[in-house]
C-alpha positions in Angstrom: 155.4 244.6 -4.3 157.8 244.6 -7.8 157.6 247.0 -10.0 156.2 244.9 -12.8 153.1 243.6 -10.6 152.7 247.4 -9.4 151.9 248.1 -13.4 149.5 245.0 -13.5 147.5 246.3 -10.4 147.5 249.9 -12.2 146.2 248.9 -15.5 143.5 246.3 -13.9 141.9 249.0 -11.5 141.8 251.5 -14.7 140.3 248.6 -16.6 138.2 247.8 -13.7 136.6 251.6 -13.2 137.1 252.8 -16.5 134.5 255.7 -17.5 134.0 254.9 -21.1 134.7 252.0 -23.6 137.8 253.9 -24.8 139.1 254.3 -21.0 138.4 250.2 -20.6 140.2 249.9 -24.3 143.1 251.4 -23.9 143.5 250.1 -20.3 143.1 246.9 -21.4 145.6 247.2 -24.1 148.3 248.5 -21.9 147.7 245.6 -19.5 148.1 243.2 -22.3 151.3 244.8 -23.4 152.4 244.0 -19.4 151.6 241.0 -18.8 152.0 239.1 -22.2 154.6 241.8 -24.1 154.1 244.2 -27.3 153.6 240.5 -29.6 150.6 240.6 -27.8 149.0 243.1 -29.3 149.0 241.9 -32.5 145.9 239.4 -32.2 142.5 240.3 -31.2 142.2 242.1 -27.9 139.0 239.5 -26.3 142.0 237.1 -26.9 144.8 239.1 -25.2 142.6 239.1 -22.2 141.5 235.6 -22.2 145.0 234.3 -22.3 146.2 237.8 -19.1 143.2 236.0 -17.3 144.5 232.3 -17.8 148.0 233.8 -16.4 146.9 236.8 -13.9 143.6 234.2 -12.3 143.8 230.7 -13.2 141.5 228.3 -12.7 141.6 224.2 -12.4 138.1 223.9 -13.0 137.3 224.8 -16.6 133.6 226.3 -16.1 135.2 228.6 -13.2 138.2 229.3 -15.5 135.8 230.4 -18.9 133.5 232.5 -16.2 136.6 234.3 -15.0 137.6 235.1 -18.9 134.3 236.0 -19.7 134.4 238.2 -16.9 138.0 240.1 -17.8 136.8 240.3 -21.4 133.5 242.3 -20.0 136.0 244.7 -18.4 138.3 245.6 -21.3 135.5 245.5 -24.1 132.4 247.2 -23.5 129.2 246.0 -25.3 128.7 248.7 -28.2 125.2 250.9 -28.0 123.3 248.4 -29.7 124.4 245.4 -27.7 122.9 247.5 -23.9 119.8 248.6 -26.0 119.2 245.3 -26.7 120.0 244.2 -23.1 117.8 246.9 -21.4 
């Protein structure tokens, strides 16, 4: 295994078992910066992670592919209080 997919496996599992929002945040962020660089980083973070999941898990069928986003977005931005009050 390269270095650089080393890092991508690193900041995915921190995403993945993060123990707050601000873990899954800042994981999330440094994965972006990985996969797609530091211009990255300028635009919305739910997009960053769309477009790492279009290159890190893509998908020829497009309902599979916006499930998988979906999914990746979940990871590396928490719902906020209200959202899991609202959910419970």
């Amino acid at each position: 295994m390269n270095r650089e997919t080393a890092l991508i496996n690193d900041r995915y599992e921190a995403m993945m078992f993060a123990k707050s929002p601000e873990g899954a945040r800042k994981a999330a962020r440094e994965l972006v910066r990985v996969v797609l660089g530091e211009e990255a980083l300028r635009q919305p973070l739910q997009e960053s992670l769309r477009e790492c999941c279009r290159r890190l898990r893509p998908s020829e069928d497009p309902r599979e592919q916006a499930r998988f986003e979906a999914e990746f977005v979940e990871l590396g931005i928490w719902p906020d209080v209200s959202q899991k009050l609202v959910a419970a």
